[in-house]
C-alpha positions as CSV (number, residue, x, y, z in Angstrom):
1,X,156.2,-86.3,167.3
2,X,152.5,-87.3,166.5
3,X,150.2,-84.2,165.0
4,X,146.7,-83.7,167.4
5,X,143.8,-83.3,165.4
6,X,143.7,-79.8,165.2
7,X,147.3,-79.6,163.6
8,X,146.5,-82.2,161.0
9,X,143.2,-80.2,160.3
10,X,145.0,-77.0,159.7
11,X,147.4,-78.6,157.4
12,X,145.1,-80.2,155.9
13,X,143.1,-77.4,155.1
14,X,146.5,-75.2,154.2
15,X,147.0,-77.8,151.6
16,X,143.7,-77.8,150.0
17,X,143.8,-74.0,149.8
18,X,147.3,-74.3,148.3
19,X,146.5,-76.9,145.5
20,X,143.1,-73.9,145.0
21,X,145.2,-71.2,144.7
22,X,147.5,-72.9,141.7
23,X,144.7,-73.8,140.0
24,X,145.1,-78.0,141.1
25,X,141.9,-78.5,142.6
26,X,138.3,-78.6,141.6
27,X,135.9,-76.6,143.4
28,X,133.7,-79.9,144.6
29,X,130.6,-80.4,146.9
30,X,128.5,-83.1,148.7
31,X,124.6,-82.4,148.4
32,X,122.6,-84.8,150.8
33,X,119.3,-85.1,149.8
34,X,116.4,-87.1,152.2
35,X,119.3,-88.4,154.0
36,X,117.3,-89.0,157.0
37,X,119.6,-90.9,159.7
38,X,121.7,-87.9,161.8
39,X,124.8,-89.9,162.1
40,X,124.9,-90.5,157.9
41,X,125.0,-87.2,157.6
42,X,127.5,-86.8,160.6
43,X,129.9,-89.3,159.1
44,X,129.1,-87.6,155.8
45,X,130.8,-84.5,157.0
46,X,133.4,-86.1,158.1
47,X,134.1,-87.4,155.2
48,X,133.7,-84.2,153.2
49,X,136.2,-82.6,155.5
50,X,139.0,-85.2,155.0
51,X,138.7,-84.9,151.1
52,X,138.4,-81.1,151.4
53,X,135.0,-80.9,149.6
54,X,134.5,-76.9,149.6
55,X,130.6,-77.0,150.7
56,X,127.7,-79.6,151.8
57,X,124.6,-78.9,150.5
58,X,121.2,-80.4,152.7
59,X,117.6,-80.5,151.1
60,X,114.6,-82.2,152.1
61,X,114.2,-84.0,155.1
62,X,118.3,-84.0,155.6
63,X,118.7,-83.1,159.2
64,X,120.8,-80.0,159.6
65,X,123.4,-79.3,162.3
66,X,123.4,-78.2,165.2
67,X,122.1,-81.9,166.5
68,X,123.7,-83.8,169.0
69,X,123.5,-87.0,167.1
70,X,125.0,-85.6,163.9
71,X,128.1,-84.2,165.9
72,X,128.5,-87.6,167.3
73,X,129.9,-88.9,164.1
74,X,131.5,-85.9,162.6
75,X,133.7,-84.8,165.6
76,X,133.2,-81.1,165.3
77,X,133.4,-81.5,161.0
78,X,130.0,-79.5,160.7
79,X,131.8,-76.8,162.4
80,X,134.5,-76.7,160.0
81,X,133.1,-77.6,156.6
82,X,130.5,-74.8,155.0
83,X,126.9,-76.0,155.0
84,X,124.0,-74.7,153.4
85,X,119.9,-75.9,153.1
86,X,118.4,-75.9,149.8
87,X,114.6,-75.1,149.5
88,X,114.3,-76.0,145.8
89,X,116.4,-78.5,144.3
90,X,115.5,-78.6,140.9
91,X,116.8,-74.8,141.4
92,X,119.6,-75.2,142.8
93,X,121.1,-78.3,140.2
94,X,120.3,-75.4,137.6
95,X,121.9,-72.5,139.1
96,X,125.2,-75.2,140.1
97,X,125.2,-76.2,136.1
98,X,124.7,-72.0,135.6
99,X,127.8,-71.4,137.7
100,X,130.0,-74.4,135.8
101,X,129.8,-77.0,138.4
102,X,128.7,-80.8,136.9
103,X,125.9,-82.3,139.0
104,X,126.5,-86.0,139.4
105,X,124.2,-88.0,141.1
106,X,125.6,-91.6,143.2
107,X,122.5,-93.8,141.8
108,X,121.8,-97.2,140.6
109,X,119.6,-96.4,137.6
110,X,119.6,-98.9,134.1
111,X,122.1,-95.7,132.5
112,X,124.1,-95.3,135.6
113,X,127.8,-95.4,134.6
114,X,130.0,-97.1,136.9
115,X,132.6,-94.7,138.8
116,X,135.8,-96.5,137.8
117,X,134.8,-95.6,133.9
118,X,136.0,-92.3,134.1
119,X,139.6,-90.9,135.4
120,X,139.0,-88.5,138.6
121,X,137.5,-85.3,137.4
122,X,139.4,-82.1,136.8
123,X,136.2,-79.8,136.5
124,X,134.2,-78.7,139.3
125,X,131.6,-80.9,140.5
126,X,128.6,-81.7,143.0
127,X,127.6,-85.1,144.3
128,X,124.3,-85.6,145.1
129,X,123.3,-88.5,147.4
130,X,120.0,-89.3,148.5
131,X,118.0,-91.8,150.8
132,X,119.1,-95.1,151.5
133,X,115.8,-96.8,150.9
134,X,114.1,-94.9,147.6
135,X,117.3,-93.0,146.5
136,X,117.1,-89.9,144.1
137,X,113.8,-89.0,142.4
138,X,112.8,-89.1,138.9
139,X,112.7,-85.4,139.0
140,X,115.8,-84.6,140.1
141,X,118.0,-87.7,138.1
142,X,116.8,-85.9,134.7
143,X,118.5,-83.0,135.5
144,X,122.0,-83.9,136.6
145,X,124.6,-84.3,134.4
146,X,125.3,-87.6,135.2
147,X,124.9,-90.7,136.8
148,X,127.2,-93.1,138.6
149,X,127.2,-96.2,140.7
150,X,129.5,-98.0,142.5
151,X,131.0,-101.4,141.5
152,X,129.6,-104.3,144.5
153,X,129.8,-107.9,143.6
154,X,127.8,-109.4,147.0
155,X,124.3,-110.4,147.0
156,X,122.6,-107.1,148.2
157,X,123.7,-104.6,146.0
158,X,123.8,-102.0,148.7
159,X,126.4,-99.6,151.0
160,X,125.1,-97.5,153.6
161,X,124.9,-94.1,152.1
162,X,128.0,-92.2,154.1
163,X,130.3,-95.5,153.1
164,X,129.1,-95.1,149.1
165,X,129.7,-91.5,149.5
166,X,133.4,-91.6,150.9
167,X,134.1,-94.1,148.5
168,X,132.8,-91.6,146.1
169,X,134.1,-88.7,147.3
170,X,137.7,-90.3,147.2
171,X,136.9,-91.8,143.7
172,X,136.1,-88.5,142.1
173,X,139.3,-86.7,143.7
174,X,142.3,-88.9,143.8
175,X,143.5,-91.0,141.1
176,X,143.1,-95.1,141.3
């Protein structure tokens, strides 16, 4: 008999707590930074809730739910997944380092490592996206803990930012 969504949500969510509770999973988060299109951040959500990511952290322009066109793409995911607005980022990457969490930005910089280099991480982390067009400032690359890009062999170089994030997201939590 096929699961509706609401079943497979609750298992899911029974599992993720289950693999907390013995220790087998990483506290993890998605911080969205000058995101500005409603349904990146909708799909975004999505995402976060199909990999279990704990918490999505918005700053900047990032639109924040309630908004129609962010519920569009995350079918009721910004209801279930915990959401917060950050007022001062440079803040809030030091009080997530403070607390033990690893702040690693999804960039293309010249030291960006790619994401394949490293085996998916046991510790917790926070990825932090940021707009399609200009990406991350300066300001806030020099004060994660790392930097990582995704392997693309076509001519632009480029992945809509909820695509490069679920590819991330999955990256950083399940083994290749």
């Amino acid at each position: 008999m096929k699961k509706t969504p609401k079943q497979l949500f609750l298992d899911h969510q029974r599992n993720a707590t289950e693999l907390r509770n013995q220790g087998g999973l990483p506290k993890r988060c998605v911080w969205l930074h000058n995101v500005r299109s409603m349904q990146n951040v909708g799909s975004i959500f999505r995402s976060s809730d199909a990999m279990a990511i704990d918490e999505v952290l918005l700053s900047g322009y990032t639109p924040c739910p309630p908004r129609p066109e962010l519920s569009k793409t995350a079918l009721g995911a910004e209801e279930h997944v915990p959401w917060r607005f950050v007022e001062d980022p440079i803040s809030e990457i030091h009080r997530l380092q403070a607390s033990g969490m690893k702040v690693i930005a999804l960039e293309q910089t010249t030291n960006s490592q790619s994401i394949l280099s490293d085996p998916p991480y046991s510790f917790h982390w926070c990825l932090l996206a940021g707009s399609e067009t200009v990406g991350l400032e300066e300001e806030l690359l020099s004060e994660v803990d790392q930097t990582v890009h995704i392997d693309q062999y076509g001519m632009k170089h480029s992945l809509n930012v909820s695509v490069a994030v679920a590819i991330a997201l999955h990256r950083l939590s399940f083994e290749s």
